[in-house]
PAPASE-372047 format. One record per residue: residue in one letter; x, y negated, z of N, C-alpha, C in turn; residue number from 0. Coordinates in pm, 1 decimal. Layout:
// PAPASE-372047
A X Y Z X Y Z X Y Z NUM
...
***
This chain:
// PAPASE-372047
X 13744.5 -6644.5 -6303.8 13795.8 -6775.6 -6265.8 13703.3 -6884.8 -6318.0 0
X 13652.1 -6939.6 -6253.8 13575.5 -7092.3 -6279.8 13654.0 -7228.1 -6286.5 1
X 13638.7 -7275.4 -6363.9 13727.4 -7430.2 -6430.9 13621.9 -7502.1 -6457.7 2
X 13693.6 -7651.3 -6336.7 13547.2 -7718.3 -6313.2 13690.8 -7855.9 -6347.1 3
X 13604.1 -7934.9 -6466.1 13669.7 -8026.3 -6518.0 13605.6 -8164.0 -6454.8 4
X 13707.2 -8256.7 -6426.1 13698.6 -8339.9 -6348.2 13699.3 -8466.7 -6471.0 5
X 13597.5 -8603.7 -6481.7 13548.8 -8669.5 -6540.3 13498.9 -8805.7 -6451.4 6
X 13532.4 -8916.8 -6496.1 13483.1 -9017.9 -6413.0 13554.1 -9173.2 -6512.0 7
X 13512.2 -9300.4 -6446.2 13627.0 -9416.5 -6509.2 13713.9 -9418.8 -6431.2 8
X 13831.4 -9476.6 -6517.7 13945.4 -9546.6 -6390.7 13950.8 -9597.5 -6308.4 9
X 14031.7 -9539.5 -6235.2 14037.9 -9606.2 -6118.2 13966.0 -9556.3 -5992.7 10
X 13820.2 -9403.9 -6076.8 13720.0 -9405.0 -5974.4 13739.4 -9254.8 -5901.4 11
X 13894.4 -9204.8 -5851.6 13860.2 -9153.3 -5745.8 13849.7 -8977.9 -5782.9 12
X 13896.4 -8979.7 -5909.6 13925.7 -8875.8 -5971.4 13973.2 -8738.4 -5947.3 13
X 14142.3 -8821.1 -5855.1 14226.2 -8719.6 -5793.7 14215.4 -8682.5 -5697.4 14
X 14140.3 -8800.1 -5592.5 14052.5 -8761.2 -5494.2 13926.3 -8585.2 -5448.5 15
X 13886.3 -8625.8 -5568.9 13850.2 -8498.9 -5585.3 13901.4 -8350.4 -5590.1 16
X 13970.3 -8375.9 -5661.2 14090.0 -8298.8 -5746.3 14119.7 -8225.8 -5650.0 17
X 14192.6 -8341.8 -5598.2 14252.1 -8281.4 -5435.6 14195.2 -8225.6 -5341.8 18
X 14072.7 -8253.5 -5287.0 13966.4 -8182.1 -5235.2 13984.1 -8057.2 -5248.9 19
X 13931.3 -8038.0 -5427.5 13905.6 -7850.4 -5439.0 14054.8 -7813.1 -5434.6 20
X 14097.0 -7859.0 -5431.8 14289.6 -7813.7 -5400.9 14283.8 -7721.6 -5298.1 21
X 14226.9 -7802.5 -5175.1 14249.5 -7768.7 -5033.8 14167.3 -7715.3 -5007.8 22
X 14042.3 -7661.5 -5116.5 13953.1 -7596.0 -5078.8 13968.5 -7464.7 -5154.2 23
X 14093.9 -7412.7 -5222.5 14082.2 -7328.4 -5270.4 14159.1 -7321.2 -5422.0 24
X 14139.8 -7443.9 -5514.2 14121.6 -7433.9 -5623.4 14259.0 -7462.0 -5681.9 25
X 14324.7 -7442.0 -5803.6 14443.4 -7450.8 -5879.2 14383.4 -7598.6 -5914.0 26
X 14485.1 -7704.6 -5862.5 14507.4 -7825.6 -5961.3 14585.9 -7897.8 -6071.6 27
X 14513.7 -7880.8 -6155.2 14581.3 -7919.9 -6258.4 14617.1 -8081.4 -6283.6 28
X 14718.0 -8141.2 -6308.9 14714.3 -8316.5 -6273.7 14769.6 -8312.3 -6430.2 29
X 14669.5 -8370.3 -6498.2 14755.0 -8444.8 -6618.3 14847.5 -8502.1 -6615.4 30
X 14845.2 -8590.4 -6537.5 14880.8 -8765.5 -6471.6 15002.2 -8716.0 -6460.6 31
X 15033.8 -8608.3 -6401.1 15155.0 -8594.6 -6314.1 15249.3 -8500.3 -6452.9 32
X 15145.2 -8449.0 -6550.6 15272.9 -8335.2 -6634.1 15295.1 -8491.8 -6773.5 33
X 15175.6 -8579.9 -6764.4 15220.0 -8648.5 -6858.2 15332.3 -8730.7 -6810.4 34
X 15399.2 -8762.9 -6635.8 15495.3 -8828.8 -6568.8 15608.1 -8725.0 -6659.3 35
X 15611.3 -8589.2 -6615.7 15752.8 -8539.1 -6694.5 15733.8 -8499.8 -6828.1 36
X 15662.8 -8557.4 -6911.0 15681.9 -8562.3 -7035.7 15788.6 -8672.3 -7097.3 37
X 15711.2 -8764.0 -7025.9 15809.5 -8914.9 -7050.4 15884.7 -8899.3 -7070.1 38
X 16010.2 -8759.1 -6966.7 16130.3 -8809.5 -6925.3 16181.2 -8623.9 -7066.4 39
X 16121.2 -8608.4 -7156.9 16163.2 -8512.3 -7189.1 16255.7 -8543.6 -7336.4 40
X 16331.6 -8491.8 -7359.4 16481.3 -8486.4 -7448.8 16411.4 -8555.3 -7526.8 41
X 16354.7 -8467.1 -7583.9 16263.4 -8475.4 -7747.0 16178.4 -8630.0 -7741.2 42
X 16150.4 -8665.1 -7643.9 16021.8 -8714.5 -7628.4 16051.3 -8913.6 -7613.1 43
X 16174.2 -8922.7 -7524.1 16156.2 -9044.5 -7445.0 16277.8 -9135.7 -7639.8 44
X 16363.8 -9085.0 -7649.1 16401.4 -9113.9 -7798.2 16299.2 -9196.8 -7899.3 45
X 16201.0 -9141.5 -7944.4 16094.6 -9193.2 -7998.5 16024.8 -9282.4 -7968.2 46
X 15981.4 -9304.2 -7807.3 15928.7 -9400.6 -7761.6 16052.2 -9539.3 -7776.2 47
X 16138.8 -9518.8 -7736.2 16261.5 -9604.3 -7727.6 16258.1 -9705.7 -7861.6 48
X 16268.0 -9597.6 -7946.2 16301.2 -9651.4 -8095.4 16164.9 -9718.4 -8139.9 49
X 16021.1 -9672.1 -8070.4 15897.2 -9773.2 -8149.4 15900.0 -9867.3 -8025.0 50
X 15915.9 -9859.4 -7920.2 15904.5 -9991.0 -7834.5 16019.0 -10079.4 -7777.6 51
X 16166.9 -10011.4 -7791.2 16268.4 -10108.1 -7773.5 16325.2 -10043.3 -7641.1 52
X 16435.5 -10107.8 -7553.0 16512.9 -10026.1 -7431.6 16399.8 -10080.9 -7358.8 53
X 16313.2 -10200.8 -7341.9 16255.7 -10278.7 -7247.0 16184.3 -10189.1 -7143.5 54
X 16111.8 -10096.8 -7213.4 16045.3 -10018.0 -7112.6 16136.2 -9864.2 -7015.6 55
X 16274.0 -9893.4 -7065.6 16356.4 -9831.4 -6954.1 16358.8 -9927.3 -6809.9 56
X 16371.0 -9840.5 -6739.2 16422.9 -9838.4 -6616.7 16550.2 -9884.6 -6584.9 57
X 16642.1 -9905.2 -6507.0 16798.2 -9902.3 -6488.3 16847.4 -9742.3 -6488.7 58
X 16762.5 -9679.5 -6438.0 16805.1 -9544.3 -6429.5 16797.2 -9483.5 -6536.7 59
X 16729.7 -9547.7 -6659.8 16735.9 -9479.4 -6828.9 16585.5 -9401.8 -6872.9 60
X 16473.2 -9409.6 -6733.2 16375.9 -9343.4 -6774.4 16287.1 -9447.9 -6835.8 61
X 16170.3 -9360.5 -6816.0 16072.2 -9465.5 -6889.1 15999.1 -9545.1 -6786.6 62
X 15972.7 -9662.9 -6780.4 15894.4 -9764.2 -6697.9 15770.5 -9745.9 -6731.7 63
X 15675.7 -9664.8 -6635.3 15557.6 -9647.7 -6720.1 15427.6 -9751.2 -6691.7 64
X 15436.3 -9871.4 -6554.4 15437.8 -9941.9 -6574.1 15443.5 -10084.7 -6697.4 65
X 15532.4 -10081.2 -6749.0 15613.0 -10200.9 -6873.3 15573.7 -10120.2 -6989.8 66
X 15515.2 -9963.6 -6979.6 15493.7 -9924.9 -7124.7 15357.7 -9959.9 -7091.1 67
X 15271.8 -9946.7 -7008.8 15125.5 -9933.4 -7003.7 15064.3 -10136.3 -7034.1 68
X 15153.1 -10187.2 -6959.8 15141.7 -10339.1 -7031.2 15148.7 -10329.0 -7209.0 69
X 15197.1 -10289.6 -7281.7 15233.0 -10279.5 -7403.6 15099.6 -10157.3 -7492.7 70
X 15060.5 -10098.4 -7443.4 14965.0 -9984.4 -7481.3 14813.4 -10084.4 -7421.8 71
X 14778.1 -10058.1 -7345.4 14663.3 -10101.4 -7252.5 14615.2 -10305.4 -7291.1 72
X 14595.6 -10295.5 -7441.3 14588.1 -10409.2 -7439.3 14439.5 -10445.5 -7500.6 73
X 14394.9 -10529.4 -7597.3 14279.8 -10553.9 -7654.6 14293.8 -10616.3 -7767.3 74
X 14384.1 -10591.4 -7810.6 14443.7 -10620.1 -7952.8 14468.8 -10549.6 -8028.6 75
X 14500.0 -10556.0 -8183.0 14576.8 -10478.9 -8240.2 14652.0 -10400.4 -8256.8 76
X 14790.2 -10465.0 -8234.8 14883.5 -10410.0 -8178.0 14898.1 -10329.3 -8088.9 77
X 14839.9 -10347.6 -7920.2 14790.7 -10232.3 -7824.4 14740.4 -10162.6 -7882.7 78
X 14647.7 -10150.4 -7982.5 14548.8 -10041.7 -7991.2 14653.1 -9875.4 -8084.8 79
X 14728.2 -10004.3 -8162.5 14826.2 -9924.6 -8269.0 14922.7 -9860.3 -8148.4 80
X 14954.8 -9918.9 -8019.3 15114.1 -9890.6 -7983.2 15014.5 -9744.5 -7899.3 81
X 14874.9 -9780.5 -7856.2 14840.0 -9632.8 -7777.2 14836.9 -9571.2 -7882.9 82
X 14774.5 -9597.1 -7959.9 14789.5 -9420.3 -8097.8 14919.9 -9368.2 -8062.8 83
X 15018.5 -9454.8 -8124.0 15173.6 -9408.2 -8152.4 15194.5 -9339.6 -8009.4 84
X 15160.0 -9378.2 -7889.0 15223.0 -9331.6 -7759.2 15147.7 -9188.4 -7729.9 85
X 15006.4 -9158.7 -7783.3 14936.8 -9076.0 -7731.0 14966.9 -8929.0 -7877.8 86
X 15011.0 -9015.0 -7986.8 15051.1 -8883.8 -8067.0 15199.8 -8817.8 -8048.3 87
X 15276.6 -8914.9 -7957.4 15377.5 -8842.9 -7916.3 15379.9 -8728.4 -7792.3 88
X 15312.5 -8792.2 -7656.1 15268.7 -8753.9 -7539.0 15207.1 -8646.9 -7533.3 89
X 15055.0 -8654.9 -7605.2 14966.6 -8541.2 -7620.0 14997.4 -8403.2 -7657.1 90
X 15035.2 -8367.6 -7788.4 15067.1 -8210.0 -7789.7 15175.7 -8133.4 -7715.6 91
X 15258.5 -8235.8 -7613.5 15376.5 -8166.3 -7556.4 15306.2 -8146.8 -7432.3 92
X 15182.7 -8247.8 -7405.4 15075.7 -8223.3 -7236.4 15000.8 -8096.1 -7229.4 93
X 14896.5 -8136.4 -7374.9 14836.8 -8011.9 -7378.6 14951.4 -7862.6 -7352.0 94
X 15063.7 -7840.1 -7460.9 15070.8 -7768.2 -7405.2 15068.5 -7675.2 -7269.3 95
X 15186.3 -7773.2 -7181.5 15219.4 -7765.2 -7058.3 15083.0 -7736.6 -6959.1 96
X 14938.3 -7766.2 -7023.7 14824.9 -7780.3 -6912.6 14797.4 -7639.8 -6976.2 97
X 14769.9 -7592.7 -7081.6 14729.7 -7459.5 -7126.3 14819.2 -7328.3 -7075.4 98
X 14961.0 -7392.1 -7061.3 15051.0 -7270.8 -6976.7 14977.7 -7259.8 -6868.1 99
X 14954.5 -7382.4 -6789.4 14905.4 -7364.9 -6642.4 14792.0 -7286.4 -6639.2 100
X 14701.3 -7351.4 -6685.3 14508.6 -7245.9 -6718.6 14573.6 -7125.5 -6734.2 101
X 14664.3 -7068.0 -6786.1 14706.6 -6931.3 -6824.2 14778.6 -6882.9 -6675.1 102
X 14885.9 -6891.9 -6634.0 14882.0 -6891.2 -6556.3 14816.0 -6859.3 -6406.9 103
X 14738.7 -6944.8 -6442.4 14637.2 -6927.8 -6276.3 14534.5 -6820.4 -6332.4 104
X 14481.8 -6806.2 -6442.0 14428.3 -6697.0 -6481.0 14510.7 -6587.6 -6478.3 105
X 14660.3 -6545.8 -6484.0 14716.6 -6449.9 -6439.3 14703.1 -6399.5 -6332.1 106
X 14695.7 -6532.7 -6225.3 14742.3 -6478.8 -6071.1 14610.2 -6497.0 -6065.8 107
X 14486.8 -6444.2 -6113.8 14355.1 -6439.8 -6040.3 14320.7 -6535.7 -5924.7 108
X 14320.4 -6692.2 -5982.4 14303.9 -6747.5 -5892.5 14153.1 -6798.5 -5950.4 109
X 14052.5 -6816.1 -5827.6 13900.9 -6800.8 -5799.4 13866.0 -6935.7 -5856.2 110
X 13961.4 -7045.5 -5949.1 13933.3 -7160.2 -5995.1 14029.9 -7223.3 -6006.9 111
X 14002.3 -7342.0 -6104.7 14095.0 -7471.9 -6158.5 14032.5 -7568.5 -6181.7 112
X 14096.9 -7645.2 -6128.9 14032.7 -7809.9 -6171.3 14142.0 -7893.1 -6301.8 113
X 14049.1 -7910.5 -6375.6 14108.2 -8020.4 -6447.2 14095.5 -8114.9 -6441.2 114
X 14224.3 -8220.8 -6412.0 14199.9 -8357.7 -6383.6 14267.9 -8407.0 -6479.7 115
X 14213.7 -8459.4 -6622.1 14242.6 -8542.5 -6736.4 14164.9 -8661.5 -6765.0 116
X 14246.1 -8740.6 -6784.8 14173.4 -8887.2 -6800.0 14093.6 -8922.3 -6849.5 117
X 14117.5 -8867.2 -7024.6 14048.7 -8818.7 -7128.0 13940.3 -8690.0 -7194.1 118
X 13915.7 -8627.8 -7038.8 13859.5 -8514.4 -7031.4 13760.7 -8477.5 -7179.7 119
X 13643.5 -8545.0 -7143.6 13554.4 -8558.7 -7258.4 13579.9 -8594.0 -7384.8 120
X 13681.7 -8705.7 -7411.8 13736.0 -8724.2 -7529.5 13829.4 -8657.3 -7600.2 121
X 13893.5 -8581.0 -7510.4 13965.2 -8498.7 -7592.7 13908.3 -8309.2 -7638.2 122
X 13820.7 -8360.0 -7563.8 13743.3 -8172.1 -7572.7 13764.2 -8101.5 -7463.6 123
X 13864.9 -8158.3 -7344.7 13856.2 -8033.1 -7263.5 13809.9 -7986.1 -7194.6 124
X 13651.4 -8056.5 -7249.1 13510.5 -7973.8 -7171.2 13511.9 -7806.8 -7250.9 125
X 13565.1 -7853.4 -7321.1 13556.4 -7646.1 -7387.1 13620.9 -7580.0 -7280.9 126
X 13681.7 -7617.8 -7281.4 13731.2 -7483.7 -7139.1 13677.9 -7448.3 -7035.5 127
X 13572.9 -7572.7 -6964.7 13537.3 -7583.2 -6872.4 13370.2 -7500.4 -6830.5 128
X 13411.9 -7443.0 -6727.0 13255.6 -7376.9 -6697.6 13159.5 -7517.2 -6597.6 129
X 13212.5 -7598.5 -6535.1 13164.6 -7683.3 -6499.4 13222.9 -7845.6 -6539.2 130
X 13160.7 -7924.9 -6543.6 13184.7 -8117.5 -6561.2 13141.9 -8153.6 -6457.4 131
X 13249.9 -8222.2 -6374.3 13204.7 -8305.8 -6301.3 13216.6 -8443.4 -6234.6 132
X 13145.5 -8511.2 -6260.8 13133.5 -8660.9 -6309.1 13115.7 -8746.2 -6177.1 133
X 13236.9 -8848.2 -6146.9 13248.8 -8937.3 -5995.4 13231.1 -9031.8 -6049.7 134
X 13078.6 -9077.2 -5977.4 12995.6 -9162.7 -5997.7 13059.6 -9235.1 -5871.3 135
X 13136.2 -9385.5 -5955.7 13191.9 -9445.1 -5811.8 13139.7 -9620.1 -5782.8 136
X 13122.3 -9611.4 -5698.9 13120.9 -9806.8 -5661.5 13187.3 -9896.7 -5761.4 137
X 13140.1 -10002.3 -5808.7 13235.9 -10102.0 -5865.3 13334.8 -10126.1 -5788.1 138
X 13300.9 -10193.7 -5694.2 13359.8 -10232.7 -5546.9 13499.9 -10157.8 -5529.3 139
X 13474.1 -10038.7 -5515.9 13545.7 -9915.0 -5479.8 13681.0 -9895.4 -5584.5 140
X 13597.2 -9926.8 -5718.6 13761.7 -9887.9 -5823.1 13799.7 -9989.0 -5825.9 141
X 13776.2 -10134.6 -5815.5 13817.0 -10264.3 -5797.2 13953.6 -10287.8 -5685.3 142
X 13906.3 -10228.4 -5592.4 13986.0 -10173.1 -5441.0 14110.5 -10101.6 -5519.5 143
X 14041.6 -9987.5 -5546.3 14182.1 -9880.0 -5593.4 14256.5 -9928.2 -5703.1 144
X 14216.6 -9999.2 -5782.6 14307.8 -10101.8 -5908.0 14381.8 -10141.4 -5849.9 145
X 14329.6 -10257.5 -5767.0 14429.2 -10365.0 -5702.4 14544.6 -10262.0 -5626.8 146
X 14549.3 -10143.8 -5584.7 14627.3 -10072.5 -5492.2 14743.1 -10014.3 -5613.7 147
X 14673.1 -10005.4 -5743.1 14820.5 -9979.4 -5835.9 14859.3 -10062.9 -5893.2 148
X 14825.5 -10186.0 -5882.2 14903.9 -10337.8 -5909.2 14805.5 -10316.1 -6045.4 149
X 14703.4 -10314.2 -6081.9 14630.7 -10345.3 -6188.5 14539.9 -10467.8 -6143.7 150
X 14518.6 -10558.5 -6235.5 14413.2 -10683.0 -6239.5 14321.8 -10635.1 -6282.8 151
X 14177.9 -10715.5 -6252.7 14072.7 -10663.5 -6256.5 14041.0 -10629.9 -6409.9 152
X 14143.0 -10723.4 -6499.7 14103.6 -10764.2 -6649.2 14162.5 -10636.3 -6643.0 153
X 14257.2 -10573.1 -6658.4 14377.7 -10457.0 -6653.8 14267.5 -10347.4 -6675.8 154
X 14205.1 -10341.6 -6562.5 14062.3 -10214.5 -6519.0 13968.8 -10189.7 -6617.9 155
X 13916.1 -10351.6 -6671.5 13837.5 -10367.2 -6733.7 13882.9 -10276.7 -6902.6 156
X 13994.6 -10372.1 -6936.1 14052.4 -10302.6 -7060.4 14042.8 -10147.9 -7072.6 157
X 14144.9 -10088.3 -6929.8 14136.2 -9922.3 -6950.1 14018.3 -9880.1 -6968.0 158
X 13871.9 -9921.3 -6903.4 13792.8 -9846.7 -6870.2 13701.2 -9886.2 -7082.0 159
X 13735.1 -9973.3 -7132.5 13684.6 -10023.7 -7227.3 13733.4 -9907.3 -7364.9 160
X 13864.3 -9853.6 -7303.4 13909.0 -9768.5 -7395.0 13846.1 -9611.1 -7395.0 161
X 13796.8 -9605.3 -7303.7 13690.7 -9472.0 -7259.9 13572.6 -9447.9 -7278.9 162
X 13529.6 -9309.6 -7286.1 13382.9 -9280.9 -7383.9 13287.0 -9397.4 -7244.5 163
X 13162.0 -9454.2 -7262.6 13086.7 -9509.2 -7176.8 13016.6 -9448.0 -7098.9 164
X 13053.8 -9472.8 -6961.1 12987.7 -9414.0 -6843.9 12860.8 -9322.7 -6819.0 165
X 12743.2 -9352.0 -6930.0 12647.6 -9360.1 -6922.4 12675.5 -9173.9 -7019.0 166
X 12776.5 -9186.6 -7101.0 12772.6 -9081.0 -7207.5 12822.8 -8995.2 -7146.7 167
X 12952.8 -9028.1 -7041.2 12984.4 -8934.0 -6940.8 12901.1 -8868.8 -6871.7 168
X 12819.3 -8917.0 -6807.7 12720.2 -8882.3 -6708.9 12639.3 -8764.4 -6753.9 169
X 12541.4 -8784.0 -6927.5 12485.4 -8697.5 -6965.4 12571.4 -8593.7 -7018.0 170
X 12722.4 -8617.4 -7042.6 12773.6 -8448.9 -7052.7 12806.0 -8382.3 -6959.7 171
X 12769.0 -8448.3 -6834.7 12815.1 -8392.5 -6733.1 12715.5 -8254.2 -6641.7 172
X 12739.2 -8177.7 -6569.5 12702.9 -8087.9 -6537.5 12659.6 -8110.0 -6363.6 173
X 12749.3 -8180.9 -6340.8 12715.7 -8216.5 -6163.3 12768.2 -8382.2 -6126.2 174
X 12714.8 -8455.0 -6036.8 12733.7 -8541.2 -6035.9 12773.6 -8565.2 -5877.0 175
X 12907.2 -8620.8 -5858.5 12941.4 -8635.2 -5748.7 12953.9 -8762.7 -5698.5 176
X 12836.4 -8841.4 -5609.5 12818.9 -9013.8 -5548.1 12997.5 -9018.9 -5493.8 177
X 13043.1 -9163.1 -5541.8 13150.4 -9179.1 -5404.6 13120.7 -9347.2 -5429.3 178
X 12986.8 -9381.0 -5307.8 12993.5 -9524.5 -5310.8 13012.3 -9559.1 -5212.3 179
X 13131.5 -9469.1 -5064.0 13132.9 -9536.1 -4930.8 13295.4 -9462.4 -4933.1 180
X 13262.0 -9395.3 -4790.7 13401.6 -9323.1 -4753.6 13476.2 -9239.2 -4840.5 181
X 13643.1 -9230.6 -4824.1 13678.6 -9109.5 -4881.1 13619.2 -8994.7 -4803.9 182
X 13622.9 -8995.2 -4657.7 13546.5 -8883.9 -4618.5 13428.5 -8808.5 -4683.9 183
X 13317.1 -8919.5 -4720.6 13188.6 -8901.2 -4747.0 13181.6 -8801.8 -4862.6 184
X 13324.1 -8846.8 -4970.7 13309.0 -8817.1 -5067.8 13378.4 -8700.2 -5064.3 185
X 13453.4 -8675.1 -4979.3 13525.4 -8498.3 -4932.8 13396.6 -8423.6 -4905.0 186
X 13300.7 -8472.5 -4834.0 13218.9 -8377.7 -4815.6 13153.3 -8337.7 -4869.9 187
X 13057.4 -8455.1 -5011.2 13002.5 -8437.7 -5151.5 13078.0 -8329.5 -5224.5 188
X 13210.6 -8335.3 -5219.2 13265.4 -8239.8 -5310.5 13255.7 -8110.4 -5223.4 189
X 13275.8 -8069.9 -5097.5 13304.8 -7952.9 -5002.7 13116.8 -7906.4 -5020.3 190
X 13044.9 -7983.7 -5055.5 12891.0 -7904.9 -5034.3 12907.0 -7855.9 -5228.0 191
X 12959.6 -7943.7 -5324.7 12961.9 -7869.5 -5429.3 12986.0 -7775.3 -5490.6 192
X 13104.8 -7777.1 -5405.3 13178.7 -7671.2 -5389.9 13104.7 -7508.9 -5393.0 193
X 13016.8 -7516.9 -5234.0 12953.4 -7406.9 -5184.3 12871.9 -7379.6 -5288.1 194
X 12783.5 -7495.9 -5314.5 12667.4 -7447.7 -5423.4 12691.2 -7379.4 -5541.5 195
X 12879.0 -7430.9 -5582.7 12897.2 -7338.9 -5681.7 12933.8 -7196.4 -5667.8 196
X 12940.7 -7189.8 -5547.1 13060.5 -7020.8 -5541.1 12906.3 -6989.0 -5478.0 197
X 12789.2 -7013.7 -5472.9 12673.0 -6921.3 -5407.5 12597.0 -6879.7 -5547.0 198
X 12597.6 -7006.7 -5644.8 12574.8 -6943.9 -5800.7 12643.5 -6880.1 -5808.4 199
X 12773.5 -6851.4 -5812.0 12858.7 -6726.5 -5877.8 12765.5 -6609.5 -5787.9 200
X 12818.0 -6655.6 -5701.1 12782.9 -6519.3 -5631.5 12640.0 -6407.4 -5693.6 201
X 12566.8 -6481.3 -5675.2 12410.1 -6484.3 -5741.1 12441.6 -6431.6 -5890.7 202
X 12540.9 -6490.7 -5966.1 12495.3 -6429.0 -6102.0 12414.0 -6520.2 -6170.2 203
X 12370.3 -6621.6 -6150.9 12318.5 -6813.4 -6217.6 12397.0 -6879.6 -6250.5 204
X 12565.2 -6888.9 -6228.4 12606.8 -6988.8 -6304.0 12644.3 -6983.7 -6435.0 205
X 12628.1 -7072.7 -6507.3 12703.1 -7096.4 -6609.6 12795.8 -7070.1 -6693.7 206
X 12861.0 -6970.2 -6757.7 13005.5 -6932.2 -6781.9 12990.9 -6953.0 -6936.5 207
X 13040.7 -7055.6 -6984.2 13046.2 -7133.1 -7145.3 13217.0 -7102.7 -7196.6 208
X 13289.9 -7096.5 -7081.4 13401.8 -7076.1 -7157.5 13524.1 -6952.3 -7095.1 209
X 13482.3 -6843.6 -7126.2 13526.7 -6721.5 -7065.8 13609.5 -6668.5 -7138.8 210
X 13547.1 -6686.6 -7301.7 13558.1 -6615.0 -7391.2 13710.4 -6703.6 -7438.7 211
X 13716.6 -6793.1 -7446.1 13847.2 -6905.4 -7456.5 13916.5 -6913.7 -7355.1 212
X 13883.8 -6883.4 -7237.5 13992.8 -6867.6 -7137.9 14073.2 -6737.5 -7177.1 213
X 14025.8 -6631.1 -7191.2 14087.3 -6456.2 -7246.8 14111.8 -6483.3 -7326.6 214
X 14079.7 -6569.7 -7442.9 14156.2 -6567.7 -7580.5 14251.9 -6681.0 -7554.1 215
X 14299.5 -6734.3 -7469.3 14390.1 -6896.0 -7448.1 14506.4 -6888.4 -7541.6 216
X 14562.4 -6761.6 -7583.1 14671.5 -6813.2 -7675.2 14592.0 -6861.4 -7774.8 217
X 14502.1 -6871.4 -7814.2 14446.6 -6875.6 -7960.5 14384.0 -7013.5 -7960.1 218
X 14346.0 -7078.4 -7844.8 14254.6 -7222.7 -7822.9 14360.5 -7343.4 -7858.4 219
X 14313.4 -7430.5 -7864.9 14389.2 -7555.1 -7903.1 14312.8 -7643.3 -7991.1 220
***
């Protein structure tokens, strides 16, 4: 199984990808989406409540993740303190849930996984990964996709300020995928990467850095 970890800034087009090798084959893994039902978990949403107040409920009692990300996502102090507090609650209940999955799809012999984490590089989960791959996107382009999740440009600016720098991404990266026009264009960048990687396998040239931690996965962390 090949695990090709997905890396880029906000906003630039990430899941896009993601989704791609989805439909091309591949197990997707969405942070985004296991850190959505973390929020809402017994253990979990209590704590947030009690360091940030009811404000960031909902009417329906969940979490507004919206009204929490105003409160985290800031350039201050305080923001900087309220993401620690939010990301030491969030994090070891994600990781888990993403390491069941890698396990998992390594059960059912599936021919790949993508990891799509925000924090890919910063948190290490290039160790797992036999490939990095880094969406090199338009300003223009994540500017576009901000404005489409009700983020201001300052909003963009901040998230992307909280992330390792583009430039550092790039050199840990392993493949580099352009998306400075169409989503099409950029389906197809990924659909030719694709090939090039499963013709290295094939061949016996690619890369395999983390095999040995995928078979040992109870033991990684």
């Amino acid at each position: 199984m090949i695990v090709i970890g997905i890396c880029g800034l906000p906003a630039g087009g990430k899941s896009a990808v993601a989704e791609t090798l989805q439909q091309l084959g591949a197990v997707w893994i969405n942070a985004d989406q296991i850190a959505h039902q973390v929020l809402d978990v017994a253990e979990v949403q209590p704590l947030l409540v009690r360091q940030f107040g009811t404000a960031i409920l909902r009417e329906d009692g969940k979490i507004d993740r919206p009204r929490l990300g105003a409160i985290v996502f800031g350039d201050d102090a305080p923001a900087r303190a309220a993401l620690r507090y939010l990301e030491s609650v969030v994090h070891p209940p994600t990781r888990t849930m993403i390491i069941q999955q890698i396990t998992a799809a390594l059960q059912n012999e599936a021919v790949a996984v993508v990891l799509d984490i925000p924090l890919l590089l910063e948190s290490q989960w290039d160790l797992w990964c036999d490939e990095i791959w880094y969406v090199d996107t338009a300003e223009s382009l994540r500017l576009t996709a901000a404005a489409q999740r009700g983020w201001t440009a300052e909003m963009l600016k901040q998230r992307t300020a909280r992330q390792m720098h583009a430039d550092e991404k790039r050199r840990l990266s392993t493949r580099l995928i352009p998306n400075h026009a169409t989503l099409e264009q950029l389906r197809r960048q990924v659909a030719s990467a694709w090939q090039q990687l499963f013709e290295r396998e094939r061949s016996g040239t690619a890369t395999r850095h983390c095999r040995d931690r995928l078979l040992g996965v109870q033991s990684c962390g």
